[in-house]
N, C-alpha and C positions, 0 to 999 in steps of 0.2 A: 504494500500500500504506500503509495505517497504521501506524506507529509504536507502541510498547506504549505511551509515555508517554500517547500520543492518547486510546488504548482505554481506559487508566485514567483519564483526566482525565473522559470520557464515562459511565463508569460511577459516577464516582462523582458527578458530577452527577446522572444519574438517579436513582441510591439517595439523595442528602438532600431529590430533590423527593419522591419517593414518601416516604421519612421525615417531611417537613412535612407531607404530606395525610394521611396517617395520625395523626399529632398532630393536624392539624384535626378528623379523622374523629371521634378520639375526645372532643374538647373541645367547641367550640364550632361542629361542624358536626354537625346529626345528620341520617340516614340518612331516607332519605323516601320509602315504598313508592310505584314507577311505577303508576300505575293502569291499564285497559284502556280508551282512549277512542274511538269510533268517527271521531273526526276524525283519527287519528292516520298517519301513514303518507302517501306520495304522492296515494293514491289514496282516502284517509280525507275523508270529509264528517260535515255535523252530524246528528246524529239528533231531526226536528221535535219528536218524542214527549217525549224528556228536556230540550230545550231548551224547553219548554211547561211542564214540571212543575217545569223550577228558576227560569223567570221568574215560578210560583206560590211558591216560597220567598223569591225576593228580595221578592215585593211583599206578601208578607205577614210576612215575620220581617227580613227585613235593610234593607227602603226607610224602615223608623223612623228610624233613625241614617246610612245609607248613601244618599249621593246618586249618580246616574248620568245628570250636565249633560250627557254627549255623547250622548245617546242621544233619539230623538225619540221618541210614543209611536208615529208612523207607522212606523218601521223594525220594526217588531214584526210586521208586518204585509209584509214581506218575503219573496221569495221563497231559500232557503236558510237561512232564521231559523225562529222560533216559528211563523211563517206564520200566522198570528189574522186572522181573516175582517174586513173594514173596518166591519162595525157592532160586532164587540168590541171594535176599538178604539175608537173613536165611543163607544159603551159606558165603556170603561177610562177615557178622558181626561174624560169629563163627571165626572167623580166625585171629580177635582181641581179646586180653586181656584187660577188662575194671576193674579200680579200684575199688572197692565196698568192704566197711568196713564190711560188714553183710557176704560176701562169706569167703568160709573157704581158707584159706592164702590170704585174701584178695585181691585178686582178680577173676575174673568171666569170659569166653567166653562172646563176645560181641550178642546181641539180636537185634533184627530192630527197637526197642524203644530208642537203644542208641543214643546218638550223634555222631559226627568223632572225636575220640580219639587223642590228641596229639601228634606229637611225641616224644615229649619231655615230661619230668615232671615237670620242672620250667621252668620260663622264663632266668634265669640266668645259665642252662642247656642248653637253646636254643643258649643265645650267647657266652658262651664257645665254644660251636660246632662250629660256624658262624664264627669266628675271631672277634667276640664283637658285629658284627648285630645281630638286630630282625629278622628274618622271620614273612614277615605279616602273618596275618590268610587270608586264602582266601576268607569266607564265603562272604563279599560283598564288595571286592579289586572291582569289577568290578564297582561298582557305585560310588567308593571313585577317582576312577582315569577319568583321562580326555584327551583332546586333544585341543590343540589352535589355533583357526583359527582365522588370522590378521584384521584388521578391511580392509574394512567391510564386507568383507566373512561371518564372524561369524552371522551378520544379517539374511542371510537366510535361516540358521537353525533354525528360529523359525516357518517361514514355508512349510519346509522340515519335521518338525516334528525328526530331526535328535540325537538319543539319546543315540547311539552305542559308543561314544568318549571313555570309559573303555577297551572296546573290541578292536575298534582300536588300542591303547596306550598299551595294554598288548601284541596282536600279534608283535606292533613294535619295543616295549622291548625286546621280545623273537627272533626277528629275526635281530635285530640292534647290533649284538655284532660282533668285525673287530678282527680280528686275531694280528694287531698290532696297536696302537696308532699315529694320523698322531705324524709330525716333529714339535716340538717343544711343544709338551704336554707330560709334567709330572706326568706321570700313580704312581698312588702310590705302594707299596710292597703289594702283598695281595691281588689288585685290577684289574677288567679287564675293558678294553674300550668297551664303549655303545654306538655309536652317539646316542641313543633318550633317556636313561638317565640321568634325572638332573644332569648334570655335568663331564657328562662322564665317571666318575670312579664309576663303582657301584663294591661290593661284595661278588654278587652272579655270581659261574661259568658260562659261557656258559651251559645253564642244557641239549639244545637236540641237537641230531646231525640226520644228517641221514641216517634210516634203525635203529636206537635205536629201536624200536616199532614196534611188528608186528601186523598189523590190522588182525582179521578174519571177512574174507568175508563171507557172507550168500550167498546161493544159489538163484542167481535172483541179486543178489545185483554188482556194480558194483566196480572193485577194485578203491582204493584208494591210493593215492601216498602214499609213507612214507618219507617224507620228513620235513625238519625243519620249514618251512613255513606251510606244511598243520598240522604238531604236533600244532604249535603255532596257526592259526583259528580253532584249533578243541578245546584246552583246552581253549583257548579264549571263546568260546561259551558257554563251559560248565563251566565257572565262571561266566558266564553272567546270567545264570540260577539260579543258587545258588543265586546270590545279589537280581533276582527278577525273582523268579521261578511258580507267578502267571503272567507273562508280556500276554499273550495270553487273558486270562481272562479277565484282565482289558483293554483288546484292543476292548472286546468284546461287555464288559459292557458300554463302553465308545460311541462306536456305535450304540448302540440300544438306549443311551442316548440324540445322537445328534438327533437322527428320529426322538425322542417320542419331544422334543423341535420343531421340524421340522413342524411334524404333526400338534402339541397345538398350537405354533402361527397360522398357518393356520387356523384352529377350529377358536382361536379367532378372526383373520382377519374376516371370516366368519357371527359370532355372533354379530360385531362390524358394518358391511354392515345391516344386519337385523333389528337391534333394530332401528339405526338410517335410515332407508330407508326412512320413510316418514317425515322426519324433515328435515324443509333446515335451512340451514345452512346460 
C-alpha cells in the first residue's frame, strides 16, 4: 500500500513536469501539425509517385545550396525508392561534372556509381554564398531532426510506433515562413521569420512558392497540386528516404520476426504441457 506522503510526493512531480512542458509548449516549443505519411505505421511503405516528384524538388530548388554526399545517383534507381529506370539515371548523372584527378582537365561526366556532387567546392564557399551559414547536407536531415510533443502526449508515441517527427518538422519548416515578423520581434538584417524555427530568424529564403514546379503527370495518374504545402510533403518524403531508404524492409523483417517469436513461444508452451503432462505438480 502507498502511503499519502508517497501519493503526494508522485503527484506533484507529475504536475511541475506537465507545468514545465506546458511553459515549453508555450515558449520556445511550438506545436507542429503531424502530417499523413504513407510510410507511416508498421505496415507503412514509400509511395514511388511522391518520392519521384520530391527528388524533382530537391534537384531543382534545394541541390543549389543543399548537398546529399551519402547518397549515390544509383540508389535512385532502387527498388522501394524513386525507382528511375537505369538510362534516367545514366541520363541524370551525365549532366554533372564530377572531380576526378585521373580524367583529362580533371574532371569527368558524372556515372551512376557516383555520389551527389556538391554544390559547392568548400565549405567556406558554401558560407560565403549563405551570408556565413552552412547549408546542411541533406543525406539524413530527416532523422537528425525532430518534433516535440509536451508531456505527456509524447508517451504515446511509443505505442503509436510514431517515427515521422523529421518529416513533420521539415514540411513545417518549409511551410512556416510569414511574410512579416509579428510586433515586437526583432528580425535580424539578412534574416527571415519562421514560426517553427529555433528562434524564428533563420537564413534561408523562403525556397518555394507556388506553381514554382511543374509536376508531369502520367497517363492514368492523377494530377497533383502545385502548391507550397504539397512541394514541402513531397521533398519531405523524399528526405525521409535518403536518411533510411531501406525503412520498408526493415518493416518487413521486423514482422516476420514478431511471428516466428509468436509461433516458438507457442511450440514451446506446447512442448512444456507435454513433457510435464504426467507429473503433478
Amino acid at each position: 500500500m502507498f502511503n499519502t506522503k508517497t501519493v503526494l510526493a508522485t503527484l506533484a512531480v507529475l504536475a511541475g513536469l506537465s507545468g514545465v512542458s506546458a511553459t515549453q509548449a508555450a515558449g520556445e516549443v511550438v506545436h507542429i501539425e503531424k502530417q499523413s505519411w504513407s510510410f507511416a505505421g508498421i505496415f507503412g511503405t514509400y509511395d514511388q509517385n511522391q518520392l519521384q516528384r520530391g527528388f524533382q524538388v530537391f534537384n531543382e530548388v534545394c541541390a543549389s545550396c543543399h548537398g546529399a554526399r551519402l547518397i549515390a545517383f544509383r540508389n535512385l534507381a532502387e527498388e522501394g525508392g524513386p525507382s528511375f529506370s537505369e538510362a534516367q539515371i545514366k541520363a541524370l548523372a551525365a549532366e554533372y561534372e564530377i572531380a576526378d584527378a585521373t580524367a583529362e582537365g580533371g574532371v569527368r561526366p558524372g556515372v551512376a556509381a557516383d555520389r551527389w556532387p556538391s554544390p559547392f567546392e568548400t565549405e567556406q564557399d558554401a558560407r560565403d554564398a549563405n551570408g556565413g551559414s552552412l547549408p546542411p547536407d541533406f543525406s539524413v536531415l530527416a532523422k537528425a531532426r525532430g518534433v516535440h510533443d509536451a508531456f505527456p502526449f509524447w508517451i504515446f508515441n511509443y505505442f503509436t510506433g510514431y517515427s515521422e517527427g523529421g518529416p513533420d518538422y521539415i514540411h513545417g519548416l518549409l511551410t512556416g515562413y510569414e511574410d512579416e515578423a509579428p510586433e515586437g520581434f526583432e528580425l535580424p538584417e539578412g534574416k527571415y521569420y519562421n514560426h517553427v524555427f529555433p528562434g524564428n530568424a533563420i537564413g534561408m529564403a523562403p525556397p518555394l512558392s507556388d506553381g514554382q514546379i511543374t509536376y508531369e503527370v502520367a497517363e492514368g495518374q492523377t494530377a497533383v497540386p502545385e502548391t507550397v504545402d504539397q512541394y514541402s510533403t513531397d521533398v519531405a518524403a523524399f528526405m525521409m528516404w535518403m536518411a533510411e531508404p531501406h525503412l520498408s524492409g526493415r518493416k518487413q523483417t521486423g514482422f516476420v520476426v514478431l511471428l516466428f517469436l509468436v509461433v516458438f513461444a507457442g511450440l514451446m508452451y506446447g512442448t512444456k504441457r507435454k513433457i510435464w503432462a504426467g507429473i503433478e505438480h
